[in-house]
N, C-alpha and C positions, 0 to 999 in steps of 0.2 A: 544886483548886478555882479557877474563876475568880469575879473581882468586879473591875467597870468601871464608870464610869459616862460611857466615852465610845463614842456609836454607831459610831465608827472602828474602837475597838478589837474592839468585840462582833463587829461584822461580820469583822473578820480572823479574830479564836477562831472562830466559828460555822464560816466560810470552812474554817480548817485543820481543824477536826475530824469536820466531816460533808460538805458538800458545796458548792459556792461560793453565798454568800448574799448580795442586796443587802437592806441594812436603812436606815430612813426612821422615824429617832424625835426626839426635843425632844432639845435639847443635851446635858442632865442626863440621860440616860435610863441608872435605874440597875440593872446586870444581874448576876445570880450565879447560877452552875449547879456544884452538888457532883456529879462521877460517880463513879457503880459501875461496873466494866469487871469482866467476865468471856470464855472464852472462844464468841465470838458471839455475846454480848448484852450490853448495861450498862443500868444503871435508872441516873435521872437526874433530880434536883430542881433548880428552876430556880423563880428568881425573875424578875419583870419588871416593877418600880415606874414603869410610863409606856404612854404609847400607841404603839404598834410596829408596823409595816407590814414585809412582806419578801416577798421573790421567790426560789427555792432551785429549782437542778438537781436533778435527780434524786439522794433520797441514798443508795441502794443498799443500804435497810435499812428495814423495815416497822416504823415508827414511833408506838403507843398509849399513848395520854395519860389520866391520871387527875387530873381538872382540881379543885381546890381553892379557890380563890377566881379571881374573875375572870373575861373571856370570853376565849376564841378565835374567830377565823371562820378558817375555811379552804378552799380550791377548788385543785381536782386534775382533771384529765380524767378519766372511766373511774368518776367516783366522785360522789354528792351534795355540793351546796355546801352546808356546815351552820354555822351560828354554836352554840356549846356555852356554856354556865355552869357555875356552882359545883356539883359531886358528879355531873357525866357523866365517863363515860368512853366515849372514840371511837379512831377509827382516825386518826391526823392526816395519815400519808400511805404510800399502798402499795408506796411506796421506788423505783418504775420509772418514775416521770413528772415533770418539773416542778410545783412546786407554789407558788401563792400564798395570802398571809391577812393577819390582823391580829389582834396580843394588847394587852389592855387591863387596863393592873394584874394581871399573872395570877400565881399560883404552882400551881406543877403537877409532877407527877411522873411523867417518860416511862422507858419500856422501849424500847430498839429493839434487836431482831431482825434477824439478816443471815437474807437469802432462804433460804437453805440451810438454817440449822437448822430453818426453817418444813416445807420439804417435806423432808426427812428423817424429822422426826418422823412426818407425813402417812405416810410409804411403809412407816416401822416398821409401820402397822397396817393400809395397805392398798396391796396390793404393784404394784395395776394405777394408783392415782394417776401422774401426769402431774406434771412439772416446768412452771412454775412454780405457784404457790398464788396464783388472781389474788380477789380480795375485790371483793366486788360491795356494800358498803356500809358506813357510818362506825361506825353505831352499833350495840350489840351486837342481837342477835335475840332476847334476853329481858332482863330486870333483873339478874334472880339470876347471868345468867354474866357478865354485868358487873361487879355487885358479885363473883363469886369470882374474875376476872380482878383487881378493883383488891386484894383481900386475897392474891394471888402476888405481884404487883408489890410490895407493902407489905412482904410476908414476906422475899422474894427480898432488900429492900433492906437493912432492917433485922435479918435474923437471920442470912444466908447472905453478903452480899457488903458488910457493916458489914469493918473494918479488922480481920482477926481477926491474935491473940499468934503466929502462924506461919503458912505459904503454908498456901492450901486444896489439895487432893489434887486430879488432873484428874478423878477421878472426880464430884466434888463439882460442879464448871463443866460437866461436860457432862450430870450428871442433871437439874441445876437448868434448865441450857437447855431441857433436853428438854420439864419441868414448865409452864415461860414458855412455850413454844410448843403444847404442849396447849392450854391457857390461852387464848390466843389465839384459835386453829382451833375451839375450843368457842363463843367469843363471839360471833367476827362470822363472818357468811352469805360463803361463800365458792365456785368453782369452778374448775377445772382444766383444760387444754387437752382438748378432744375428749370431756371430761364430757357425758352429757345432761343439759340446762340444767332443773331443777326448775321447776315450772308456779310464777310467783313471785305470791301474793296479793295484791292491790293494792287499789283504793278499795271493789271491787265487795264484796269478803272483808270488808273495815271496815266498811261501811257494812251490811251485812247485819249483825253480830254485833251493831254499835250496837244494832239497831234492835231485836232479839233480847232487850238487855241493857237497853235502853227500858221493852220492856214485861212484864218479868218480874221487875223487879229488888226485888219483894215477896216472891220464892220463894227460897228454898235452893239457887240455883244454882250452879254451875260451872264450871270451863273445860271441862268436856269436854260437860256440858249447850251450851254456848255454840257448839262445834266441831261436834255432831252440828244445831245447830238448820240450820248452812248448806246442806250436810256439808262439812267440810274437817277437816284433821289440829289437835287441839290448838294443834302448832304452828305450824301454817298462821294460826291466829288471833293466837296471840302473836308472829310476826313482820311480819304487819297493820299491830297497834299500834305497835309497836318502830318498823316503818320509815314509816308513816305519821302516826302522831297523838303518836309522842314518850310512850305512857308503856304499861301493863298492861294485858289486859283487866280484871283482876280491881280494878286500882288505879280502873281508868272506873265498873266498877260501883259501888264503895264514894261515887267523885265523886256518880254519879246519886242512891244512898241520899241520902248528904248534901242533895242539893239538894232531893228528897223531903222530907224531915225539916224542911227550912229552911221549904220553902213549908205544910204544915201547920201550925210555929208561928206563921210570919205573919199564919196566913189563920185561924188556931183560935180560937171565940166563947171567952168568960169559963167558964172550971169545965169547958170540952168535952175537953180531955185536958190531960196531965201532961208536962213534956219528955220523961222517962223510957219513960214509957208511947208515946212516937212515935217517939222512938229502936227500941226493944224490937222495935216495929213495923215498921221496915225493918231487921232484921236486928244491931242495934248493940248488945251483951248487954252490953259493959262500960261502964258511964258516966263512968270518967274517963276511958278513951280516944277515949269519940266526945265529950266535953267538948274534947280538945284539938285532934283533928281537926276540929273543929266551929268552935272559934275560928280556926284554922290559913286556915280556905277563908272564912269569912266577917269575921271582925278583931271576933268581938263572941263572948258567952257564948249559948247556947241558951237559957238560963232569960231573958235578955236581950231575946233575940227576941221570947218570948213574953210577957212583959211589957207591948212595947212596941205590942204587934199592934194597939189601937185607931187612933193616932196614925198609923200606916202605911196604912190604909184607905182608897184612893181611890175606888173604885166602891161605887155604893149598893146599896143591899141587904145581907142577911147573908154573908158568904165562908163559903164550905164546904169544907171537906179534902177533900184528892183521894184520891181511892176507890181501894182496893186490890183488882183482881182476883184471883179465886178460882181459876185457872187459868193453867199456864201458853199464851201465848199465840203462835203460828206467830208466822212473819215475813209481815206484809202488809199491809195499808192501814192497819188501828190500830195497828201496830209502826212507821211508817214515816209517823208523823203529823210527827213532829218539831218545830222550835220557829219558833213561827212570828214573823217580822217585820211592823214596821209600816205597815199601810196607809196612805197619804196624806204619805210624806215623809221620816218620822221616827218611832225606836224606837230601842230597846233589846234589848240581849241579858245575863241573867244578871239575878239577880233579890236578890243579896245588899245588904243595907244599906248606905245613902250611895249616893256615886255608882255608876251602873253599868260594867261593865269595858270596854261600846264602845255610841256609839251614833252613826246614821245620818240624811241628809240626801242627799236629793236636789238638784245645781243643775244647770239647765239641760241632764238626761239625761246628768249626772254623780252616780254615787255617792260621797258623801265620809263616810267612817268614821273613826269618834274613838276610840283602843283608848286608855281612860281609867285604865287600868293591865291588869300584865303579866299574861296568862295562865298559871299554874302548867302543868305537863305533862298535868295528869288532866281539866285543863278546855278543853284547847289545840282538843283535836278537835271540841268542841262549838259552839264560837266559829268553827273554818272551816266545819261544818256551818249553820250560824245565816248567816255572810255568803254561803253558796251559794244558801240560799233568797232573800236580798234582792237575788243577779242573775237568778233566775229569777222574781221578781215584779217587778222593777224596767225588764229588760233594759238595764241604762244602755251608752251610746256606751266609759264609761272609768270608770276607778275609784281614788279618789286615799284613801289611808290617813295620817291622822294619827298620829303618835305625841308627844304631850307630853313634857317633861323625865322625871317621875314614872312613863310607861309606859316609859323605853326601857331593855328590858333585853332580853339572850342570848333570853329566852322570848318579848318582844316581836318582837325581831327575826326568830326561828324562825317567827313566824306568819305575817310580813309574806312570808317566801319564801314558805312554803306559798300562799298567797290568790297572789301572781303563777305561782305555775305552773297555778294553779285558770287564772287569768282567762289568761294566756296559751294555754289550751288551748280557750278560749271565744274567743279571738281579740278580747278587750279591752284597752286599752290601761291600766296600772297606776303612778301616780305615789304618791314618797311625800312627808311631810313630815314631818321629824326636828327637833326643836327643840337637840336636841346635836348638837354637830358631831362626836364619837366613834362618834354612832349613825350618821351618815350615812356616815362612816367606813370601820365595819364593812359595812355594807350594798354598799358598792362596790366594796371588797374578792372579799365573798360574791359578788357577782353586780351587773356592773358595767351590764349593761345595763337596770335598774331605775334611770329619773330617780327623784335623793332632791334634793329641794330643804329649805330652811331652813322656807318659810314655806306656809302652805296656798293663796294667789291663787297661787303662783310652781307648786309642784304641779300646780293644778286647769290653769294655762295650757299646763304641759307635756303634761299627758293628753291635753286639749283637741285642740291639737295635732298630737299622735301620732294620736291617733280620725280627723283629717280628713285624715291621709296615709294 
């Protein structure tokens, strides 16, 4: 076991054990890491009470993290810059490149893998694989092998490589390997020298199933309804989500029910329905569980909502529930209405109680958006989709994104990358403004050529700026 609470010393342990690391934390910065060591693997809990910056050689061992409190951000060539939070599990590094990041209060439990046990296992089941095993992304390709990936890791730690009453057998280290590296090779998307590179889904595959799961999500559907609506493979859909929007399809549909449901109570006259009765309605048969889901995404009760629905009533006339088609419906211009932003300046996106989660301003053929708190993963996709539409009604020169003290989190920050690779592929210029200085932190870290200034005038001038070069 090590325990320091001097960045001298962490960085020498890091240094001797895995590969030369320079570290950059507060004086105090206090670190403990218990390992498990077997043969070609060890699982490894680690604490890090402070904010940590580092730069690390290549460590010559494929490195997956099951993150427990805390963030990481981390960048690697060859691989996404992702900032992670509490209950992901990712790739932290594919062990052949230099790698930089930053952890922030984190504790975490990592696996690493020496190369070899990777492609061995690979060649146990298919004899024409190619040396080495190169991983073409961080996060797993579905939930569920993530989640079975962090229950080996947990198992491996705790049952098999705990301090056992006499030596394990080599049998034992090298089945357990084996299992670790299964494990692995199931979760994240991977490929091999001289492999045919798999047709990879990307916005075009997301954005069609959205639109699919838009306008059907009254029906009894599917992943595989959702796969045939494009056509693509199942899991062509569910690797969409994974590597684009951060969460399920099936988790986005339940998001949409929800939001369905929400806007019915809002909008429902006195005696017009029942919460039960609108739950029921979009698919939600058990009522304490969409009672919790229900507080979870909105911070209030359903019976709450509808309670409240006079007081909430800004346009005149009667509000009316929105209609539930009787069919399911193709993908095409009323699949693909989407949500629309506001004309003249300024809007909102999301429609839950209190403040909204982001809202918009135009200056001077600058966009400036307020993410007024964090997007969850199931709502993440909807909020990039919602600010695409306000560059394509807006066309601004730049685009500067706020984050308050209250929005900046792992999830916060996740979006912020997503929106600069949007607008940098539109060829707009993307400033942010961070009110913490851990967020601006992380963020440059992640991806250093995003200006994160402090303040929103110091942002909008840097945009500004960069639009006129």
């Amino acid at each position: 076991m090590f325990r320091s609470s001097d960045p001298a010393e962490t960085e020498a342990y890091l240094s001797r054990q895995y590969a030369d690391v320079t570290v950059h934390a507060s004086p105090d910065a206090r670190t403990e890491v218990v390992r498990h060591t077997a043969d070609r693997f060890s699982v490894e809990d680690v604490r890090i009470g402070c904010e940590m910056s580092f730069t690390a050689d290549p460590l010559d061992a494929v490195c997956v993290v099951v993150l427990h409190t805390g963030t990481i951000a981390v960048r690697e060539s060859g691989l996404p810059d992702e900032v992670f939070g509490p209950g992901e599990v990712f790739l932290h590094t594919a062990g052949h490149r230099p790698f930089t990041g930053a952890v922030s209060g984190a504790r975490y439990t990592a696996a690493l893998l020496h190369p070899d046990l990777l492609a061995d296992t690979l060649q146990a089941c298919d004899k024409t694989a190619r040396r080495p095993v190169l991983f073409t992304d961080r996060r797993p390709a579905t939930a569920g092998a993530g989640r079975q990936l962090a229950a080996t890791v947990a198992f491996l730690r705790d049952s098999v490589l705990a301090p056992p009453p006499r030596p394990r057998p080599p049998i034992i280290d090298m089945t357990c390997g084996q299992l670790l590296a299964a494990a692995v090779l199931s979760a994240f998307p991977y490929t091999t020298p001289g492999a045919r590179p798999a047709a990879a889904p990307g916005d075009a595959t997301l954005q069609r199933a959205i639109a699919f799961i838009e306008a059907n999500a009254h029906l009894d559907i599917t992943l595989a309804d959702i796969a045939a609506s494009i056509p693509v493979s199942p899991r062509a859909v569910q690797y969409a989500f994974a590597r684009h929007a951060g969460t399920t399809p099936l988790a986005y549909l339940r998001g949409v029910r929800l939001a369905r449901v929400h806007e019915e109570l809002a909008s429902a006259m006195p005696g017009q329905s029942t919460v039960t009765e609108t739950a029921a309605r979009w698919g939600f048969a058990h009522p304490g569980r969409f009672a919790a889901a229900y507080r979870e995404a909105y911070g209030t009760s359903p019976s709450r909502t509808l309670a409240a629905r006079p007081s909430r009533t800004t346009l005149p006339g009667p509000a009316t529930a929105v209609p539930a088609p009787t069919a399911i419906v193709p993908v095409g211009a009323e699949a693909e209405a989407g949500e629309a932003g506001g004309a003249g300046g300024a809007g909102t996106a999301g429609r839950g109680p209190g403040r909204p989660p982001v809202t918009h301003v135009v200056r001077e053929r600058c966009l400036v958006l307020t993410l007024w708190s964090p997007p969850d993963p199931d709502r993440r996709s909807r909020l990039v989709q919602h600010v695409r539409s306000l560059l394509d009604e807006h066309r601004p020169d730049c685009v500067v994104v706020e984050l308050p003290p209250a929005a900046a989190t792992a999830s916060a920050v996740a979006t912020v990358l997503t929106l600069h690779r949007h607008c940098t592929a539109r060829q707009v210029p993307l400033a942010v403004a961070a009110g913490r200085s851990e967020t601006r932190r992380l963020i440059r870290a992640v991806q250093p050529t995003v200006p994160v200034l402090a303040e929103v005038p110091e942002a909008l001038e840097q945009a500004r700026e960069a639009a006129r070069g």
